[in-house]
C-alpha positions in Angstrom: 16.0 8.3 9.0 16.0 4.1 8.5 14.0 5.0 5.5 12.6 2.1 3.9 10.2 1.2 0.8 7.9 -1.3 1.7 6.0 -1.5 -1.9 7.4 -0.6 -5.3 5.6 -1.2 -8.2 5.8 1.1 -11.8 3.3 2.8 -10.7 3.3 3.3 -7.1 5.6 3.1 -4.2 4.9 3.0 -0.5 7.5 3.8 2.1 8.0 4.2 5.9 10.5 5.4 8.3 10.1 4.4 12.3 9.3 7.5 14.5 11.6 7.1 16.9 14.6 8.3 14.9 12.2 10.9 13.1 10.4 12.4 16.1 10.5 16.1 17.7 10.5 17.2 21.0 6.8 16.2 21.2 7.1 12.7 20.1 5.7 13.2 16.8 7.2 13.2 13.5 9.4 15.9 12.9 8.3 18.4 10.2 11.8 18.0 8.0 11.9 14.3 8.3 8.2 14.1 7.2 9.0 16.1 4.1 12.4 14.0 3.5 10.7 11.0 3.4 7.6 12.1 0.7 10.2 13.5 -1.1 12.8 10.6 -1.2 9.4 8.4 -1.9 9.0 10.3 -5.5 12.7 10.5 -6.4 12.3 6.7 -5.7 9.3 6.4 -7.8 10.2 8.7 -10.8 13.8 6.7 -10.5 12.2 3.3 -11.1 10.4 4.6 -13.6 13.6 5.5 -15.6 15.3 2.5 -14.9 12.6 0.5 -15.5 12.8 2.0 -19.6 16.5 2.2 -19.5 16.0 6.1 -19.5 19.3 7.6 -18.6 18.5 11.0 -17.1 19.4 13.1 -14.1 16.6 13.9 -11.8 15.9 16.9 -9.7 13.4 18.1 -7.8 11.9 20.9 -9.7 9.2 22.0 -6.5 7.5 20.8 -3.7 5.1 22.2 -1.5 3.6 20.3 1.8 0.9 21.1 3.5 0.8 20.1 7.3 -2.8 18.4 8.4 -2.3 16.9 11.4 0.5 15.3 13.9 2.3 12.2 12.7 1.7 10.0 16.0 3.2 6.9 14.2 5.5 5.6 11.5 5.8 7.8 9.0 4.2 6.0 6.0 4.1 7.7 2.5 2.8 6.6 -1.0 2.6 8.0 -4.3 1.5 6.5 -7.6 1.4 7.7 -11.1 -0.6 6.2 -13.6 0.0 5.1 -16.9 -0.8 8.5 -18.9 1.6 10.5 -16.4 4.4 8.1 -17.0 4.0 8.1 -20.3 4.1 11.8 -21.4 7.5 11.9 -18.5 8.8 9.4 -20.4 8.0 10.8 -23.8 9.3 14.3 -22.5 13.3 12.8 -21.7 13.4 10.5 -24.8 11.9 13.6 -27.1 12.8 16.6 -26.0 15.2 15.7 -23.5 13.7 16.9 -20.3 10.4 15.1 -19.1 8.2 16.4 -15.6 6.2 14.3 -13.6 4.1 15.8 -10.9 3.1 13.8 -8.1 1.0 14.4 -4.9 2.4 12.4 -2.4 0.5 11.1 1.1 1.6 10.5 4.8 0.1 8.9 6.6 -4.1 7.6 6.6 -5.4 10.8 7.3 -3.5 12.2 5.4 -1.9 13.7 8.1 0.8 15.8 5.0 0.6 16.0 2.0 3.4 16.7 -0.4 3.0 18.0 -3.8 6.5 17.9 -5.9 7.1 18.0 -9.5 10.3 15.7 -10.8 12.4 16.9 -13.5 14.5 13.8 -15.8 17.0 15.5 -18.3 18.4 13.4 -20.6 22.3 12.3 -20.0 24.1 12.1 -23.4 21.4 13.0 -25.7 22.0 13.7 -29.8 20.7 15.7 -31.7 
């Protein structure tokens, strides 16, 4: 994929994979490489998150639903943010109950030409009590 993040902050990321490696038989992107990347572009997000608040959890993706608008023609770009309230109540979720869910809508492209949204599921490694 040559995925790569381009801009990671704790509240957004962007991301981008060339098309060459990622392209179909029509020279667009390919519809499983265009999910991949959205969804590798939250699991990167929701990890810096953790790691940012020393948050030891496992993360899975709990669903994810993308909606096809248009042909990727270029790079595939992706970004996703979460603001301050989301992170907070995920955050809160793992530390207090053990489990916290962050749901994020994800874009490719400018158009957008996909959209991805995917809820994140932390659980809490090694919790008491």
């Amino acid at each position: 994929m040559e995925f790569h993040i381009d801009a990671l902050s704790l509240g957004s990321i962007r991301v981008s994979a060339p098309l060459s490696p990622n392209s179909n038989i029509h020279g667009t992107g390919f519809a499983g490489s265009i999910y991949s990347a959205a969804i590798l572009a939250g699991w990167a997000l929701c990890t810096h998150i953790l790691g940012e608040h020393e948050v030891d959890a496992e993360l899975v993706v709990a669903k994810a639903e993308i909606r096809y608008r248009a042909p990727v023609t270029g790079d595939l770009q992706c970004r996703a943010s979460a603001d301050e309230k989301q992170r907070a109540l995920f955050l809160r979720g793992v530390r207090e109950q053990g489990k916290g869910i962050l749901a994020l809508d994800i874009a490719v492209g400018d158009g957008p030409q996909a959209q991805v949204q995917a809820t994140y599921c932390a659980v809490a490694r090694n919790r008491i009590g």
